[in-house]
VOPAGU-2260 file (C-alpha; in pm, 1 decimal, decimal comma):
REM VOPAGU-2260
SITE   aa  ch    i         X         Y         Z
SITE  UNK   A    0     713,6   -2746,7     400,6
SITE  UNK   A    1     903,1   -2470,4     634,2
SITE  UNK   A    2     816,9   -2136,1     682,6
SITE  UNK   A    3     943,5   -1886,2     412,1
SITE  UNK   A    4    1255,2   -1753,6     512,7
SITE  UNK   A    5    1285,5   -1401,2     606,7
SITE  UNK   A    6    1555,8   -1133,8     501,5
SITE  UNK   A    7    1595,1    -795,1     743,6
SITE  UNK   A    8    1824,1    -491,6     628,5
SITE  UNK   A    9    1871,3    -154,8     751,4
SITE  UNK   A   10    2046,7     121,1     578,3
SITE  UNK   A   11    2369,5     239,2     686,8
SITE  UNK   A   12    2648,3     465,5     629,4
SITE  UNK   A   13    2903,0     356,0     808,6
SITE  UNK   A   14    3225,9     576,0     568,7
SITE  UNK   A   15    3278,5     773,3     885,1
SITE  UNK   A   16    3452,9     476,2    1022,9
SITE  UNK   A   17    3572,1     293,9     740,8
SITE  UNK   A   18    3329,5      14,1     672,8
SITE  UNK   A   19    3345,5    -165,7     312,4
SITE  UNK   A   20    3460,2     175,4      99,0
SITE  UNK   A   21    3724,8     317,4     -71,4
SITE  UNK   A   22    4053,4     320,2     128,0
SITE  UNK   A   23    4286,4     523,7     -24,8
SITE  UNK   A   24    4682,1     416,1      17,6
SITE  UNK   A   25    4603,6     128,5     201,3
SITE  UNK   A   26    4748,9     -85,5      25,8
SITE  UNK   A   27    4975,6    -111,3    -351,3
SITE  UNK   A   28    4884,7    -495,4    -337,4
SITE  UNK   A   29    4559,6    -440,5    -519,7
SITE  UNK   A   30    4507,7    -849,8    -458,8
SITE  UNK   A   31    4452,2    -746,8     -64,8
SITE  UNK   A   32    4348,5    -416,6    -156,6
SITE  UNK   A   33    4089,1    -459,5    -430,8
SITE  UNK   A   34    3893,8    -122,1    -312,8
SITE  UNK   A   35    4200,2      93,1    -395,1
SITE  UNK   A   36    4154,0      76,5    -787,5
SITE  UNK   A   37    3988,7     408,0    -878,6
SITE  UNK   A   38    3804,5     286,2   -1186,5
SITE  UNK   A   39    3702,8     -55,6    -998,2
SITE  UNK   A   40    3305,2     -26,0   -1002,1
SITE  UNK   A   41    3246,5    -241,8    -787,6
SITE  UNK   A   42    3337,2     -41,7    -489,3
SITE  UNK   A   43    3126,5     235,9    -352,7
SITE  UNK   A   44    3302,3     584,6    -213,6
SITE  UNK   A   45    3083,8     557,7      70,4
SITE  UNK   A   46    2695,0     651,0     155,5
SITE  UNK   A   47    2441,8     392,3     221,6
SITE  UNK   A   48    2472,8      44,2     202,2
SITE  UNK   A   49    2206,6    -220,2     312,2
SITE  UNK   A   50    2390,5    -449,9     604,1
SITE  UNK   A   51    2204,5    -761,3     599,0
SITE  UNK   A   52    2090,8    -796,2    1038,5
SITE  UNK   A   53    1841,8   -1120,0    1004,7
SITE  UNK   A   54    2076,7   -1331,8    1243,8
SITE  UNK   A   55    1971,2   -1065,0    1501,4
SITE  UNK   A   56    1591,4   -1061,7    1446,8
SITE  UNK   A   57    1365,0   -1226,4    1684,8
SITE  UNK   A   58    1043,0   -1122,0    1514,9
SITE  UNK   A   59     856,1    -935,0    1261,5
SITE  UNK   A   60     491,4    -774,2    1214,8
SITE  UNK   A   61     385,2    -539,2     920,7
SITE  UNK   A   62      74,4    -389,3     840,8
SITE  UNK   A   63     -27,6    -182,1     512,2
SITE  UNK   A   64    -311,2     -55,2     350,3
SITE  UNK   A   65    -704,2       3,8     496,7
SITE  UNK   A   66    -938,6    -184,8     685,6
SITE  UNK   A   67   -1226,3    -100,9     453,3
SITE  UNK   A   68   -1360,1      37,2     156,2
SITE  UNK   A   69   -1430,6     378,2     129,5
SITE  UNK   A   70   -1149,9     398,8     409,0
SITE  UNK   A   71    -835,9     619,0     293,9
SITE  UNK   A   72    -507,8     407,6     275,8
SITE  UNK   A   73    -255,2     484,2     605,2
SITE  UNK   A   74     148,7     494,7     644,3
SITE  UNK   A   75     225,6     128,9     629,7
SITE  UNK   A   76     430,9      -3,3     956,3
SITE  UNK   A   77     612,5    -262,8    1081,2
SITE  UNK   A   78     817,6    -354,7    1373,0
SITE  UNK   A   79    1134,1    -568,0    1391,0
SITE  UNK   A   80    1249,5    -746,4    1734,8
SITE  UNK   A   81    1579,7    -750,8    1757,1
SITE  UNK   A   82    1845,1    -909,5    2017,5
SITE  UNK   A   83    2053,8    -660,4    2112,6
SITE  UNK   A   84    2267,1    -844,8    2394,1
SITE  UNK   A   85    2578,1    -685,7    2247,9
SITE  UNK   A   86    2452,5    -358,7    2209,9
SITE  UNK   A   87    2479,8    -330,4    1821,6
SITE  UNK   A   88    2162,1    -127,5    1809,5
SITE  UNK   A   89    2229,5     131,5    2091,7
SITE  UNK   A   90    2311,0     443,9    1955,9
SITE  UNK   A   91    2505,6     550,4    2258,8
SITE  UNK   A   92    2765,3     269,6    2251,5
SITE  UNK   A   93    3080,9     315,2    2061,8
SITE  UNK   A   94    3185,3     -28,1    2004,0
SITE  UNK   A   95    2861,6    -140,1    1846,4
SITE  UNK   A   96    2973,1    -252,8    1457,8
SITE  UNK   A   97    2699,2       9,9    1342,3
SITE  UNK   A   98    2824,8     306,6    1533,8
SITE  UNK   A   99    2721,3     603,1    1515,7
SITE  UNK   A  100    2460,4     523,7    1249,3
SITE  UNK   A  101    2193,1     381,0    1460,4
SITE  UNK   A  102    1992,0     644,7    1428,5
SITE  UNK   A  103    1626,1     732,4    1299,6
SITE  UNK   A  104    1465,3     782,3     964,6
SITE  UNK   A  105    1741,7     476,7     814,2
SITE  UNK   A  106    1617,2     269,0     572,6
SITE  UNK   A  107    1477,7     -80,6     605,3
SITE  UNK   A  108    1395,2    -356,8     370,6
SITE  UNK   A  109    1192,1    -648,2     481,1
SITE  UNK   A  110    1205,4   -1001,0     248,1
SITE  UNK   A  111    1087,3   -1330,4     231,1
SITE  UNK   A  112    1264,6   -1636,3      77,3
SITE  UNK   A  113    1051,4   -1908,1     -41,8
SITE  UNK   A  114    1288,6   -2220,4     -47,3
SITE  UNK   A  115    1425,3   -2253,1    -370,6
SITE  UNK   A  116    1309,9   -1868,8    -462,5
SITE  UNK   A  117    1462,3   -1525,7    -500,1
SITE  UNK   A  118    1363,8   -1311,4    -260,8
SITE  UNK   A  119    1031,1   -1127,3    -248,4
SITE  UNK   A  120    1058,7    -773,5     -83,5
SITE  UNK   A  121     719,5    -755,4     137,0
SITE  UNK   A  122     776,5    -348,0     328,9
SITE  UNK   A  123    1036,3     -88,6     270,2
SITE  UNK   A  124    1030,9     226,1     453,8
SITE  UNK   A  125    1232,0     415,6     710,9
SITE  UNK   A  126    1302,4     343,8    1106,9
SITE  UNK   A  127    1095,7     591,2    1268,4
SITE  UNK   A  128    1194,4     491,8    1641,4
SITE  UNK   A  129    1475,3     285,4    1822,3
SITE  UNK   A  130    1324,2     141,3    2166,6
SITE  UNK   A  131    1582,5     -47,2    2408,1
SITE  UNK   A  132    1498,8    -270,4    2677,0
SITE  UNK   A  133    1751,2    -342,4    2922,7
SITE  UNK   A  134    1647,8    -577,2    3198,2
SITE  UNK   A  135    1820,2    -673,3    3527,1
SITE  UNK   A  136    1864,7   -1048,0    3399,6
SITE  UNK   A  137    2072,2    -946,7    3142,3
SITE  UNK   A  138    1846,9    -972,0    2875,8
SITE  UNK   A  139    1809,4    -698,3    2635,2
SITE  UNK   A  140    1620,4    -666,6    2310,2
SITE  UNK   A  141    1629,5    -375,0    2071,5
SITE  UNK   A  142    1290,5    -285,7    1853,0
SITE  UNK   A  143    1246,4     -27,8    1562,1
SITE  UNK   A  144     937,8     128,2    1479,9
SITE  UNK   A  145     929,2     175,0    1118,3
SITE  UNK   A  146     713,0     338,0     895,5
SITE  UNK   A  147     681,0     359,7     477,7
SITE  UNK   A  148     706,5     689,9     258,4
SITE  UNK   A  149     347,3     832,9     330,2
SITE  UNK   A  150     466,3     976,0     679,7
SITE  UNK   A  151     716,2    1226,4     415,6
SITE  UNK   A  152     423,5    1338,2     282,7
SITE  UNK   A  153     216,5    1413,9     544,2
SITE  UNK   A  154     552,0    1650,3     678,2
SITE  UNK   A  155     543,1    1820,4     349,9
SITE  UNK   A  156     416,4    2158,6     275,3
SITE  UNK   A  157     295,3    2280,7    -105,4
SITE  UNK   A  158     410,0    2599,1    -271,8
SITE  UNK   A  159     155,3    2818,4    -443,9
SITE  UNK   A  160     105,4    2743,5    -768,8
SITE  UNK   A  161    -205,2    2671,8   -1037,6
SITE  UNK   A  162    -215,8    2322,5   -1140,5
SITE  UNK   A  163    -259,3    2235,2   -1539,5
SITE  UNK   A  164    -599,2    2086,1   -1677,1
SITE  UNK   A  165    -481,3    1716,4   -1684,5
SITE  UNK   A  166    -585,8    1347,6   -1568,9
SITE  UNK   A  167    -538,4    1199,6   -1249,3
SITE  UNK   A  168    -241,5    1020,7   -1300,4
SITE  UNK   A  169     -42,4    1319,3   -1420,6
SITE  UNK   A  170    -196,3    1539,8   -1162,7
SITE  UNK   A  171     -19,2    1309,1    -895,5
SITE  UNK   A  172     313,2    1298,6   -1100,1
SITE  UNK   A  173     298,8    1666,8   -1069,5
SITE  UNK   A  174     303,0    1720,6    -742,2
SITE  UNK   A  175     534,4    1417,0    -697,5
SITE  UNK   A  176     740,6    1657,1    -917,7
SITE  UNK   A  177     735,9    2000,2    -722,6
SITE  UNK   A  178    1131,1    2097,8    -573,4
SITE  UNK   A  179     948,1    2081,3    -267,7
SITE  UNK   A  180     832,7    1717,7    -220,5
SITE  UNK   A  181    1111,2    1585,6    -498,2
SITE  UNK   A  182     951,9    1226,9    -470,7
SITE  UNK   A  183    1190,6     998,0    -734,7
SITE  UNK   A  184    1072,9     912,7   -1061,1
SITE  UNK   A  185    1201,9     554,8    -999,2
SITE  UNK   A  186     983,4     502,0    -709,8
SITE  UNK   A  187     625,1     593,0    -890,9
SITE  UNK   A  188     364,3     332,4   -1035,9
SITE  UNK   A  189     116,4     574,1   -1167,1
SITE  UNK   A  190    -220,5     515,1   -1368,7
SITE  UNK   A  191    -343,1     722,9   -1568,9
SITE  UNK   A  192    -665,1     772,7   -1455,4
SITE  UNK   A  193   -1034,8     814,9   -1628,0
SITE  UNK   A  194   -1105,6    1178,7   -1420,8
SITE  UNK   A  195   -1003,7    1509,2   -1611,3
SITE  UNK   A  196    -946,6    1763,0   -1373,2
SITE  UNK   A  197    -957,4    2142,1   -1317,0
SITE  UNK   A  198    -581,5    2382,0   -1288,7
SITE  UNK   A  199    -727,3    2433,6    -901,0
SITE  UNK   A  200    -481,9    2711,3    -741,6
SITE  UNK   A  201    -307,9    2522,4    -448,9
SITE  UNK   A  202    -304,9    2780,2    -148,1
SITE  UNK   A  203      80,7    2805,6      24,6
SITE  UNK   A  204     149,1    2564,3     228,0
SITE  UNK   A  205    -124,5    2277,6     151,8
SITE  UNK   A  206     -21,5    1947,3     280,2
SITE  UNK   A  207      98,6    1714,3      44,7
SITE  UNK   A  208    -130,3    1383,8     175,4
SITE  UNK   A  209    -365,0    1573,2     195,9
SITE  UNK   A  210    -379,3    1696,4    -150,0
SITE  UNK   A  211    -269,7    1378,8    -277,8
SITE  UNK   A  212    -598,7    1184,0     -70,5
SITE  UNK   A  213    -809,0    1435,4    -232,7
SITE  UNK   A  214    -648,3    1381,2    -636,5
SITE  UNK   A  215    -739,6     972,5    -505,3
SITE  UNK   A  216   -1093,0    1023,0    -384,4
SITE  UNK   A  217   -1164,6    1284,9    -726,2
SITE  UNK   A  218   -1088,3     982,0    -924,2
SITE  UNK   A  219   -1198,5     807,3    -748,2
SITE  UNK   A  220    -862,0     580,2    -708,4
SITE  UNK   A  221    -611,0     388,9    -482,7
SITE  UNK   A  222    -320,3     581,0    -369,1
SITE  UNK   A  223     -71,9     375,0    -152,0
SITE  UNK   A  224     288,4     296,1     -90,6
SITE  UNK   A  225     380,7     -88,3    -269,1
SITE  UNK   A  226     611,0    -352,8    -100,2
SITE  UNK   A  227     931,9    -128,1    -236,8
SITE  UNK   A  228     801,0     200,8    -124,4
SITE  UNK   A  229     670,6     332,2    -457,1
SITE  UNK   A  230     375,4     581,2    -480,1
SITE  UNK   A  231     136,0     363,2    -662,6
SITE  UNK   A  232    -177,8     499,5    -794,3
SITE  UNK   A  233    -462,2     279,1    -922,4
SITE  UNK   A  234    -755,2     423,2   -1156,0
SITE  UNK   A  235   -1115,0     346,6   -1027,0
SITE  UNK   A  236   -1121,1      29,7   -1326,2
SITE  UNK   A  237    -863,8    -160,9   -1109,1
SITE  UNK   A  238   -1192,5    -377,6    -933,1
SITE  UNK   A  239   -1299,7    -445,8   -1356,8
SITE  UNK   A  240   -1103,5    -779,8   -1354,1
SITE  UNK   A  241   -1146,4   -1144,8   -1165,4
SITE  UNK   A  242    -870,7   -1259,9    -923,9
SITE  UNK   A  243    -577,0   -1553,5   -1057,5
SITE  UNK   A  244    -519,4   -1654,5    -725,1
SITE  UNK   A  245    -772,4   -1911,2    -558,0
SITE  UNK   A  246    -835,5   -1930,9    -148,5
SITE  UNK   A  247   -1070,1   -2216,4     -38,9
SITE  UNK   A  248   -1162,1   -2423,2     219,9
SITE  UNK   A  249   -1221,0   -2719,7     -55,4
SITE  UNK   A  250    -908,7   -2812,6     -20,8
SITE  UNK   A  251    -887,4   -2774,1    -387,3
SITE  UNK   A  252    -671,9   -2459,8    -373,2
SITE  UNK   A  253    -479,0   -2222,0    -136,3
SITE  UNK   A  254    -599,8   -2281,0     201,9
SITE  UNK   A  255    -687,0   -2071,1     474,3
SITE  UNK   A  256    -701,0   -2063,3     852,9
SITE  UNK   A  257   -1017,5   -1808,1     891,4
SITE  UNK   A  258   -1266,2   -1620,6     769,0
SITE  UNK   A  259   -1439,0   -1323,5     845,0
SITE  UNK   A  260   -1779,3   -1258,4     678,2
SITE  UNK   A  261   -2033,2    -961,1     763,3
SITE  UNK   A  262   -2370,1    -863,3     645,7
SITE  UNK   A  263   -2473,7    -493,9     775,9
SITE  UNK   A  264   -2457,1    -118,9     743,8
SITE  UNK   A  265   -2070,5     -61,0     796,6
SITE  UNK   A  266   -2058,2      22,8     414,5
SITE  UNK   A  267   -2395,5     135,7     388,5
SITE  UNK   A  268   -2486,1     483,4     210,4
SITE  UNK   A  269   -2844,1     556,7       9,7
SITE  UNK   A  270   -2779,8     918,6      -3,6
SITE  UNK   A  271   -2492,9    1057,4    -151,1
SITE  UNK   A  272   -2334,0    1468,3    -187,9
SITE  UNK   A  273   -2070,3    1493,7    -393,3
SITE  UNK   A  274   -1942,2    1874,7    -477,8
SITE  UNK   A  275   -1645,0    2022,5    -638,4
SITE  UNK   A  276   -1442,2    2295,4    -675,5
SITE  UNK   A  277   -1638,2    2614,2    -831,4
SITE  UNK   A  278   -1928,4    2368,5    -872,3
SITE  UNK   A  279   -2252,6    2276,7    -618,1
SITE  UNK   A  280   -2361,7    1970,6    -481,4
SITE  UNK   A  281   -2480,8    1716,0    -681,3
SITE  UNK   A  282   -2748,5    1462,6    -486,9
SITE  UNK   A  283   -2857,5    1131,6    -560,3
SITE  UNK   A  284   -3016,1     943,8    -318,3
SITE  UNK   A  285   -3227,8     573,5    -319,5
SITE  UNK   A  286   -3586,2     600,4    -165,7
SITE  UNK   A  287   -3633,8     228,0    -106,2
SITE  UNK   A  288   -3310,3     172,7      97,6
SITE  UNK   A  289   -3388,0     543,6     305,2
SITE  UNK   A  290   -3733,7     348,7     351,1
SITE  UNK   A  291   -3595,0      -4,4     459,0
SITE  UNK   A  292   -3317,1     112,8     661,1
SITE  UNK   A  293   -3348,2     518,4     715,9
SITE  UNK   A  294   -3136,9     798,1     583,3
SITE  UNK   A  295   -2729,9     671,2     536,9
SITE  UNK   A  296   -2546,1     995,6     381,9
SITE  UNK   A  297   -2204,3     994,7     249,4
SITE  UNK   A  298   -2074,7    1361,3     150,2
SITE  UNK   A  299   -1779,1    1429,8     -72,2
SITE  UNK   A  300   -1631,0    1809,3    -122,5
SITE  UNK   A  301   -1392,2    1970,6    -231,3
SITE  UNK   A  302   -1281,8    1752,8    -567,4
SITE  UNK   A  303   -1109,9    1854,0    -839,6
SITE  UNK   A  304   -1331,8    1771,5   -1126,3
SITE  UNK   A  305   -1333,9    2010,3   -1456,6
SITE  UNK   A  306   -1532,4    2299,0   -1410,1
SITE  UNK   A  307   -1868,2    2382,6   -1539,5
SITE  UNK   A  308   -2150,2    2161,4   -1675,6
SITE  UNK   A  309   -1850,0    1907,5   -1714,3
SITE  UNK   A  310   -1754,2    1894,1   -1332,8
SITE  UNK   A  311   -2184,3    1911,0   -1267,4
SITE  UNK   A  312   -2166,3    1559,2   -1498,4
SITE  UNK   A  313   -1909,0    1389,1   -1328,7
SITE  UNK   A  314   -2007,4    1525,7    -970,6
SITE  UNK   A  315   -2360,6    1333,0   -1015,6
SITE  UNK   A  316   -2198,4    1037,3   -1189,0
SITE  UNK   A  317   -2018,4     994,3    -905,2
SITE  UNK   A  318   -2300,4    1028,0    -635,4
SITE  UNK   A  319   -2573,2     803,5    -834,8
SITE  UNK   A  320   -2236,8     523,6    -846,1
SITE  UNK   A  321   -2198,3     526,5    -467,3
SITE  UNK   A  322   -2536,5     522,2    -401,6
SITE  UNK   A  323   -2591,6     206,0    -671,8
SITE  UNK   A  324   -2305,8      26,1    -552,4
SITE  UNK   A  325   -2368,5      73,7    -152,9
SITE  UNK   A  326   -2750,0     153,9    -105,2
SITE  UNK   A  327   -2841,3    -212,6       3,9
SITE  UNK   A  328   -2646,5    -435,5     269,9
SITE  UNK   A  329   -2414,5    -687,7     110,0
SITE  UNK   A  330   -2271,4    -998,8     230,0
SITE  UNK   A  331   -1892,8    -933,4     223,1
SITE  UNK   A  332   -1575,4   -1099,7     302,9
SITE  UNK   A  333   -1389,8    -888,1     551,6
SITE  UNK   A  334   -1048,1   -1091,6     607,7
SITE  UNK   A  335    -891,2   -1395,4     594,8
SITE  UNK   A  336    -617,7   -1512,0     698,8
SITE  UNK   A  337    -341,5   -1798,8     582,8
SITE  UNK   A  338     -23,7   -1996,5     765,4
SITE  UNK   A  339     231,4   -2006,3     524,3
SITE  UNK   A  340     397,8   -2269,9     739,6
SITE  UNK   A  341     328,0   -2639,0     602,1
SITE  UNK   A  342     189,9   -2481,3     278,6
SITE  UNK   A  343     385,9   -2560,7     -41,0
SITE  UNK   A  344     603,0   -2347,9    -205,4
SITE  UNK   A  345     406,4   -2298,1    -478,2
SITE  UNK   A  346     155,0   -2191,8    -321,2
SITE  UNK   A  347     340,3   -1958,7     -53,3
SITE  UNK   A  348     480,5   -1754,5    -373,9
SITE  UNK   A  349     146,2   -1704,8    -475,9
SITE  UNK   A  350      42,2   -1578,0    -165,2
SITE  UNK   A  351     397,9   -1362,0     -95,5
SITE  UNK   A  352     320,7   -1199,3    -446,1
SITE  UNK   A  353     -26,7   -1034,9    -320,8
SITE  UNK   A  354      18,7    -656,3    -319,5
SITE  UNK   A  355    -289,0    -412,0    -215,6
SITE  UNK   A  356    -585,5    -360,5    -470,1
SITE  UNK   A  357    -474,5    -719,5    -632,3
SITE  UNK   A  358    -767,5    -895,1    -698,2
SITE  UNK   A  359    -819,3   -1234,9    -545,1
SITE  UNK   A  360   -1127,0   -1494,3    -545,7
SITE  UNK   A  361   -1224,8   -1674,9    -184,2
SITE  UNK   A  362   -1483,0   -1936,4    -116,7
SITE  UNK   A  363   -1588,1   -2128,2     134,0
SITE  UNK   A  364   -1913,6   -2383,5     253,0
SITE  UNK   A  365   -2047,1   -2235,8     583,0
SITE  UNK   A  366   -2028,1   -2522,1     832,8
SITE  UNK   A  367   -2037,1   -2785,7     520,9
SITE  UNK   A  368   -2421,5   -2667,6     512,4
SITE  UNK   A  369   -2561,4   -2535,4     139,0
SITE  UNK   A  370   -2416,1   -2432,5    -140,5
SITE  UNK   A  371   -2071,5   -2275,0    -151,3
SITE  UNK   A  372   -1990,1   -1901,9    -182,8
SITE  UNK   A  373   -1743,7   -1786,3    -414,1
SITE  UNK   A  374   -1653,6   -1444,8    -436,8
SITE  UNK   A  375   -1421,5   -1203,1    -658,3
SITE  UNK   A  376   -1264,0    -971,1    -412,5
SITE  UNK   A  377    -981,5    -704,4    -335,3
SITE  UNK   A  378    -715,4    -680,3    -118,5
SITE  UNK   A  379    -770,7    -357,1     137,3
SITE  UNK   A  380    -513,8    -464,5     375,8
SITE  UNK   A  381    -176,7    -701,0     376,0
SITE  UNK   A  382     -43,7    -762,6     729,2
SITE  UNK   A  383     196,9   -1020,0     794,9
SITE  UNK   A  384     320,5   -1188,1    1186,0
SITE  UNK   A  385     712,3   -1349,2    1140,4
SITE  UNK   A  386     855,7   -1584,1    1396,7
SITE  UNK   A  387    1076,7   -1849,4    1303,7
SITE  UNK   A  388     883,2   -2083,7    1370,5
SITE  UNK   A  389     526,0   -1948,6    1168,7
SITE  UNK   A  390     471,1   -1702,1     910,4
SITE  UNK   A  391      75,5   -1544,6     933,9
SITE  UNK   A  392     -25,7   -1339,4     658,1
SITE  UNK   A  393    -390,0   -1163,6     722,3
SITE  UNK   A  394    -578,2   -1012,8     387,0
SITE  UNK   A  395    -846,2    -710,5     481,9
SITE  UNK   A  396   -1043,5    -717,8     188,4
SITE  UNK   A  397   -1346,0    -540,3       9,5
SITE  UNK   A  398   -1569,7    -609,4    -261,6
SITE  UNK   A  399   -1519,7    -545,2    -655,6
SITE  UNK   A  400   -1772,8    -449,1    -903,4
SITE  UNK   A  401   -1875,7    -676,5   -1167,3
SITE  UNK   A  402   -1877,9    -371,4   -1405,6
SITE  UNK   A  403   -1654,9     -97,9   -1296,1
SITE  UNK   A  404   -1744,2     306,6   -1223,8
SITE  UNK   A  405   -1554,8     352,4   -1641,3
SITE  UNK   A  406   -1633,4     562,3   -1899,9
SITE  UNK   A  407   -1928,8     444,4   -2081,7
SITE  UNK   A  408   -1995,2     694,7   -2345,6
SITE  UNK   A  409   -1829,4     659,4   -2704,8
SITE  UNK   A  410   -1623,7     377,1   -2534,2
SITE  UNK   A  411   -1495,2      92,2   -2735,1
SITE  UNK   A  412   -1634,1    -242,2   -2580,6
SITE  UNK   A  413   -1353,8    -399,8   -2658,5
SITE  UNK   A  414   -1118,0    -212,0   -2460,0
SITE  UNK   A  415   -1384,4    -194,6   -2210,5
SITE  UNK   A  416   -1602,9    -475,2   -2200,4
SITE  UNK   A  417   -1782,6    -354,1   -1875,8
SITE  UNK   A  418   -1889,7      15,9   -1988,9
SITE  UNK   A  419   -2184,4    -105,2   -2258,6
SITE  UNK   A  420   -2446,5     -16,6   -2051,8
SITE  UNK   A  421   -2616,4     340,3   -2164,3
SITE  UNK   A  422   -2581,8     570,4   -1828,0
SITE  UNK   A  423   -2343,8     852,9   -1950,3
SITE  UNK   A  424   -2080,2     919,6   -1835,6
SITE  UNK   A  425   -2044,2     632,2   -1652,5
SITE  UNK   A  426   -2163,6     279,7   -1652,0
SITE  UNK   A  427   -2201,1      51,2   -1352,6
């Protein structure tokens, strides 16, 4: 099968200098003239429109999410190559069909096409930088940097103000809400969340990541930016679920092209500290790992849990869950990688529909040697290398729990069917 197609658009407004908008008196003839109706809806006053420049695209990479767990998710990139032998994408030249609108912080869209598909939107975000490369030959390419919406965030300072008791989701829809961040409500995928938290008074001029990486590690959670640039928030139950989507070197499923496996200390941690706000530290720590393998600490502070004995409760819930989950080495899957080229197009929907924190399951026979592993893992990381002739998509990934950090006590089984075991408040 070919390589999924690929789609590239960049936002422009181009009503300064006409472009596909309202022209008023132009024309009577409304046949050669359609934009002149004033109650035609079909027609935009002007602002900005998507201009479809994949004829012009040479190459694409994108890269989103975290290399690891425990890792805090980064402003997803990506990087379009574009031929520029005309000049269309230098800012300085008049005649370029985009003038004067090539220009930073525009918005692009990246999509794939999988033949006989709709297309699948893999990165929005904004052009951060325009880099031209004029050479003597005569060749000249055009790049732009671009970036997704956490680089707003981390340029955006907080107002003082007390935050209300609530949950983690609404604590993030909050600030999402402040006049002074003003994030849309169209672009938010928000859990709820399992952590109650504390009205903390937010000092003037906290920054907004920063605050909002804190709410996500007080959960603890996945905060990100999705394939369409939504702030997407995922409680700490996300892992309680097995993968859909098969990868295996069997032959049996979705195949890959590599694997990355490790066994050792990069995750880790038999002594944990986890404080909050108002609150002291709470310790837990695992005396036959710190025998085996020597003190590994992992300190939290600063969280937003409730206050009192409450906050005390969920502070060493928290620290006795990392220590359980990441006192002992594990054998772990780190990436893997797949060439959507010659795969089926079945198969390269599947693997175009991945978004971060999806679960997945991988297995593979080492050398053909043994039994084979199979394993229920999430994604950390999506990156993706376009050129027309191969389409590379690389998965970080990181393990799940078979019975996720959820509230255990008074819990319905039912609606929870990994929270019967007795530790309160949490189960592992």
């Amino acid at each position: 099968m070919a390589v999924p197609g690929v789609v590239v658009e960049v936002g422009l407004d181009l009503s300064s200098v006409g472009g596909p908008f309202f022209l008023f008196g132009a024309s009577d003839d409304v046949a050669s003239n359609p934009q002149s109706l004033f109650d035609n809806t079909q027609y935009r006053l002007g602002g900005t429109l998507f201009y479809d420049v994949t004829d012009r695209s040479q190459s694409v990479t994108i890269n989103r999410g975290r290399s690891r767990e425990l890792d805090r998710f980064t402003t997803g990139t990506a990087n379009i190559l574009f031929t520029n032998q005309d000049r269309a994408f230098d800012p300085f030249y008049t005649s370029s069909p985009y003038y004067p609108d090539v220009k930073p912080r525009r918005t692009v869209r990246i999509s794939t096409v999988v033949a006989g598909g709709s297309a699948a939107v893999q990165f929005t975000g904004l052009v951060e930088d325009w880099s031209l490369d004029y050479q003597v030959s005569g060749e000249s390419d055009a790049s732009a940097a671009c970036v997704d919406g956490f680089v707003l965030f981390g340029g955006q300072q907080l107002a003082a103000h007390t935050a209300t008791a609530q949950y983690s989701g609404a604590r993030i829809g909050a600030i999402l809400d402040r006049a002074e961040v003003d994030w849309a409500s169209t672009l938010r995928s928000l859990n709820t969340g399992g952590q109650l938290f504390q009205a903390d008074v937010i000092e003037e001029g906290r920054d907004v990541l920063e605050y909002l990486q804190i709410v996500e590690a007080s959960e603890p959670g996945f905060l990100f930016m999705s394939k369409d640039n939504s702030v997407t928030f995922r409680d700490r139950n996300t892992a309680a679920a097995l993968g859909t989507i098969i990868f295996s070197d069997a032959g049996t499923a979705i195949d890959y092209t590599d694997l990355s496996v490790s066994y050792g200390t990069e995750l880790l941690y038999n002594r944990a500290s986890v404080s909050f706000i108002g609150g002291d530290s709470q310790i837990s720590s695992n005396a036959t790992s710190i025998s085996e393998y020597g003190v590994v600490a992992l300190d939290l502070n600063g969280l937003l849990f409730q206050t009192g004995s409450a906050g005390t409760a969920d502070a060493q819930a928290l620290a006795n869950y990392i220590v359980n989950k990441y006192a002992n080495p594990e054998l772990r899957f780190d990436s893997m990688s797949v060439e959507l080229a010659g795969m089926g197009t079945a198969n390269q929907t599947k693997v175009l529909s991945v978004e971060l924190q999806d679960n997945i399951i991988v297995e593979y026979l080492p050398n053909k040697i043994g039994s084979r592993i199979r394993k229920n893992v999430q994604v950390l990381g999506i990156s993706h290398r376009i050129t027309p002739l191969a389409h590379k998509v690389t998965f970080n990934l990181g393990s799940t729990d078979t019975a996720a950090f959820v509230l255990a006590a008074g819990t319905a089984v039912a609606d929870y069917p990994f929270s019967i075991f007795d530790s309160s408040p949490f189960g592992l």
